[in-house]
C-alpha positions, -999 to 999 in steps of 0.1 A, spaced: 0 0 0 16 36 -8 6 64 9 9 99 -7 8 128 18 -1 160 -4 4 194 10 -2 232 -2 -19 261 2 -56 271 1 -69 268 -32 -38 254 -47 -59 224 -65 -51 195 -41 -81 177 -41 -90 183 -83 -59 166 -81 -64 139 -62 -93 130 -76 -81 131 -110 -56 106 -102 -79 82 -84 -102 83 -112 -68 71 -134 -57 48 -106 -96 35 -103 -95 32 -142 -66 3 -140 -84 -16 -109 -61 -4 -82 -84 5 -48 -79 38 -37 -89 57 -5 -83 93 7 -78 108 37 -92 147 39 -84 171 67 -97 206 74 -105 227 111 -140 222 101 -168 195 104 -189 203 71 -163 193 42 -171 201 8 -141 176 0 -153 146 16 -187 148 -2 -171 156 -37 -155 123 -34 -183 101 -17 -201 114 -51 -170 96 -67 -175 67 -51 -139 66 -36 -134 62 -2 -126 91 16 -127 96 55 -123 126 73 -97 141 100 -114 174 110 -114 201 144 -77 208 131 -49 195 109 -30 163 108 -2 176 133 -26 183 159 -48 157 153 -19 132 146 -39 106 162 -69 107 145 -50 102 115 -33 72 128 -67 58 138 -89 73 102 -54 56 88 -63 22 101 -96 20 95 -96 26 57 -72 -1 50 -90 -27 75 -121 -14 56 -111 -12 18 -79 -27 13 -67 1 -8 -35 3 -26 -33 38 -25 -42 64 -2 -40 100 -5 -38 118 25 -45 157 19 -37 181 44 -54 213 53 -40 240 34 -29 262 63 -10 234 76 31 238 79 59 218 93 42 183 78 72 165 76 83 168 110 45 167 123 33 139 102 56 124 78 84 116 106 59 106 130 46 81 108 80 67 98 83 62 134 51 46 147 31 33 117 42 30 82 64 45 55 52 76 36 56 70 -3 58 105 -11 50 143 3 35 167 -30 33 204 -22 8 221 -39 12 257 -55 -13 282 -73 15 290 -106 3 327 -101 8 331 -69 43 314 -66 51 337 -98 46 370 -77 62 355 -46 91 348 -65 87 380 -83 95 402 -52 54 412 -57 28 417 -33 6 391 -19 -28 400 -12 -27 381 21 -9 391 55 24 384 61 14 362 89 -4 341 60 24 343 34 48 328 61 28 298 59 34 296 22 70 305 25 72 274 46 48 248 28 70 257 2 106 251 13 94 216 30 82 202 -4 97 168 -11 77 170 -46 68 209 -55 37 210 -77 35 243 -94 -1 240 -103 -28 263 -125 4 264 -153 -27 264 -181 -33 299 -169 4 311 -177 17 325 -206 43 305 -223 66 337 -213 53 331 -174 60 298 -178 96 297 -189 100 329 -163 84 306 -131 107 277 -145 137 298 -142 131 318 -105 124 286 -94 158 269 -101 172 303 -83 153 305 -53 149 269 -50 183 249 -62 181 211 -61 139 217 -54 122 186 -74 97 201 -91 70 200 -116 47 221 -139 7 210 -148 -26 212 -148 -49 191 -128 -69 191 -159 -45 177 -182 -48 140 -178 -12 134 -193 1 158 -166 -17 135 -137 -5 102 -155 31 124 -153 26 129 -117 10 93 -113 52 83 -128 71 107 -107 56 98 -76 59 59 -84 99 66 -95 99 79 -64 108 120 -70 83 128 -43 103 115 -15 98 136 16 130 162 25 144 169 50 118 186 82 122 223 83 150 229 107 133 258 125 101 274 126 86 298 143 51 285 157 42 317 169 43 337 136 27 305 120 -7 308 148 -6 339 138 -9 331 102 -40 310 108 -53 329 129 -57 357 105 -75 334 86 -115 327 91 -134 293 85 -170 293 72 -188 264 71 -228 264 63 -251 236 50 -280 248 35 -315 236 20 -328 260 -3 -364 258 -18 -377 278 -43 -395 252 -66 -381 257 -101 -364 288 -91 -340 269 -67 -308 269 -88 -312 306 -93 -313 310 -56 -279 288 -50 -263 310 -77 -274 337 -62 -259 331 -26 -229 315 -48 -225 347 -71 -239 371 -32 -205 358 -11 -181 357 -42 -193 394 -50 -192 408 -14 -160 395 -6 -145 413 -39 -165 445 -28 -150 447 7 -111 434 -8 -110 404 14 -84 380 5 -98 344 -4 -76 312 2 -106 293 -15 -141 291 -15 -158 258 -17 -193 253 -26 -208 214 -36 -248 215 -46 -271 194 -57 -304 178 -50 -319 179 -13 -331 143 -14 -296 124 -35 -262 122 -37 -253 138 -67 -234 170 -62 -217 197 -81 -184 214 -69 -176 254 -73 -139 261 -63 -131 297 -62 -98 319 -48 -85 353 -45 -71 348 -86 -104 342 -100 -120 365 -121 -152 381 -97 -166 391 -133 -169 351 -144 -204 341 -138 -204 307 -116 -216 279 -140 -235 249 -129 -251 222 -153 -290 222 -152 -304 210 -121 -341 197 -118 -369 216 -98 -372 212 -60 -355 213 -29 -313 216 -35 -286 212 -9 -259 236 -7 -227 231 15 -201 261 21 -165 262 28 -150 290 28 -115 301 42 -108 336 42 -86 366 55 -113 386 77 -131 382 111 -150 354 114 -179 366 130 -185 393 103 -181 366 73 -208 349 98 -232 376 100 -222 386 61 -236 348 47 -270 355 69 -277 389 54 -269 374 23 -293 344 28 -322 369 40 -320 385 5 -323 355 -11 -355 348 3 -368 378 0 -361 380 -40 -369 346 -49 -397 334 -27 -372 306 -10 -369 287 20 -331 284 28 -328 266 61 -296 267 77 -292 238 89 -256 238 103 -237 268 103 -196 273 119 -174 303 119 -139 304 135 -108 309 138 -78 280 138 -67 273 172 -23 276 175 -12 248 161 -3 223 190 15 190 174 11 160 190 46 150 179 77 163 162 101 145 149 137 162 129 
């Protein structure tokens, strides 16, 4: 059984990732299971893939390090229960320090890591290398900064939405700032870039590095700290207006967070009818176009389902209070019923590992 631990920031395109590959893994009869992780409870992630039908189990209430035991235990349970042959394990993408935290600690105690991938946004490494701003607080970027240098496997992701100039520019600053860095350059939507990271990873390029030989915990609380969680399940009714009315909370939050400049890490949204399994996921960040309109395939009259992740750079109690205002229109206009039926906003504990191993 290999186990591939994969890492990176908000919105960085872990889990399209993932589940491209297990749908290529899947495709040649290998079982495959995934592990997600978030400081939530209501995971867009872990729905996306039950709608794959892979197996996916959750660590949640904080990331692997701090909750190094519950990934031991979600660990042992998928393979008694599925016998997979792969597992992906994704951490939380304001998680640091995952080779000392997790990879070490499992080389340790359990079993051997196949591989540690680092996940990048190609834009946003560009400008970091760059010298150019960031639109999140230092506090944040630190946790970038350090995701980054820890990569066994850096995946500079998104690459489809450089220029061939960009590319050949990111390729270069890379080498610089990075020497010796394994690394490559796709697009989750590329199948022959998966099936390319499918090889690496089995020639064994993704090796985890060396743990980061310092770090400074406090500056990395602070960096999730600055960060709030939203997470909301909804039930929205508005008989064959009830698309419209997800779009329009969907298009509502997008659109306010632009207005007010508050950094996204991502946005999550999965919807689809109230009373199946089928859902439809939205992934948005700070880099996406606010002027795109948010496309989802037709979707039947009736009740529909609508879960909300979202991880952004503000208070948490205002992006609380922003979501109901936003829901209360949305009744108003279309006619709906949108219960809330769960609803979470916080922000991430310090991180606390359970172990830590150099």
């Amino acid at each position: 059984m290999d186990l591939h631990i994969v890492g990176g920031f908000l919105g960085s395109g872990k889990t399209t990732a993932i589940a491209a590959a297990a749908r290529l893994l899947l495709g040649r009869g290998q079982r495959v299971g995934v592990i997600t992780n978030d400081q939530g409870r209501y995971l867009v992630d872990t729905a996306f893939f039950d709608a794959l039908r892979v197996p996916a189990v959750e660590v949640t209430h904080g990331c692997f390090c701090c909750n190094y035991d519950d990934l031991d235990a979600r660990l042992e349970g998928l393979i008694a229960a599925t016998q997979p042959d792969v597992i992906f394990a994704e951490s939380v993408g304001s998680c640091a320090d995952v080779v000392a935290t997790v990879v070490n600690p499992l080389l340790a105690l359990r079993t051997t890591p196949a591989s540690f991938s680092v996940f990048a946004d190609a834009r946003l490494l560009l400008a970091r290398l760059r010298g150019a701003a960031l639109p999140f607080a230092e506090e944040v970027i630190y946790l970038f900064d350090q995701q980054i240098e820890e990569a066994g496997l850096l995946i500079v992701n998104k690459c489809d939405l450089l220029t061939l100039d960009e590319i050949v520019e990111i390729q270069e600053r890379v080498k610089q700032a990075l020497p010796g860095k394994r690394c490559r350059l796709q697009s989750v939507y590329d199948p022959a870039a998966i099936e390319g990271w499918l090889a690496a990873l089995a020639a064994g390029e993704g090796q985890p590095g060396p743990a980061l030989a310092a770090i400074d915990y406090a500056r990395y609380g602070a960096g999730e700290a600055a960060l709030a969680w939203l997470d909301a399940a909804l039930r929205i009714d508005a008989g064959d207006r009830s698309a419209e009315a997800a779009l329009a909370i969907m298009h509502g939050l997008r659109d306010r967070l632009a207005a007010a400049a508050i950094p996204i890490g991502h946005v999550k949204f999965s919807v689809g009818r109230a009373d199946d399994g089928a859902q439809h996921k939205i992934s948005l960040t700070t880099l996406n176009d606010a002027r795109e309109p948010i496309a989802l395939p037709e979707l039947p009259s009736g009740a529909l389902s609508l879960l909300i992740n979202a991880r952004v750079q503000t208070d948490a109690e205002a992006l609380r209070a922003l979501l109901g205002a936003l829901v209360a229109e949305v009744q108003r206009e279309f006619g709906a019923v949108v219960e809330m039926q769960a609803v979470d906003s916080f922000h991430p504990p310090t991180p606390t590992p359970r172990h830590r191993v150099i």
